[in-house]
Residue, then its C-alpha position, 0 to 999 in steps of 0.5 A: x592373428x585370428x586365431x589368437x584374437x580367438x585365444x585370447x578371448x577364450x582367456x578373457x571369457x574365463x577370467x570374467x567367469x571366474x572373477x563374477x565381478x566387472x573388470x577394466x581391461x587393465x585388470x583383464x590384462x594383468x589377469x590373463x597375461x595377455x602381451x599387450x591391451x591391444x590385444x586385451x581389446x581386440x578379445x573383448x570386440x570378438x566377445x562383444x560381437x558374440x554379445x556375451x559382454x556389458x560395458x559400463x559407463x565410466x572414463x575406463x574400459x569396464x566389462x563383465x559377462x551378461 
């Protein structure tokens, strides 16, 4: 399971790249073709710990890179 929390957070670390713009973890999911948002959200607590996220404030997960 580790392996592919770190799989798919490569997925999401390049999407955010190449996006330049925040996303909401539906649109990371979509983007990414990852299988399910909980593995959207297990990604993107693996870039959170290596601090390479900024969530914003709203009523939906919204990150972008720093």
């Amino acid at each position: 399971m580790t392996e592919l929390i770190g799989t798919n957070a490569g997925l999401v670390w390049e999407v955010l790249r190449a996006s330049k713009k925040a996303m909401t973890d539906k649109e990371i999911k979509s983007a990414t073709k990852i299988s399910t948002l909980r593995e959207v959200h297990f990604a993107l607590g693996w870039l959170a710990r290596e601090d390479k996220l900024v969530f914003e404030d709203g009523s939906a997960v919204v990150v972008r890179l720093k």
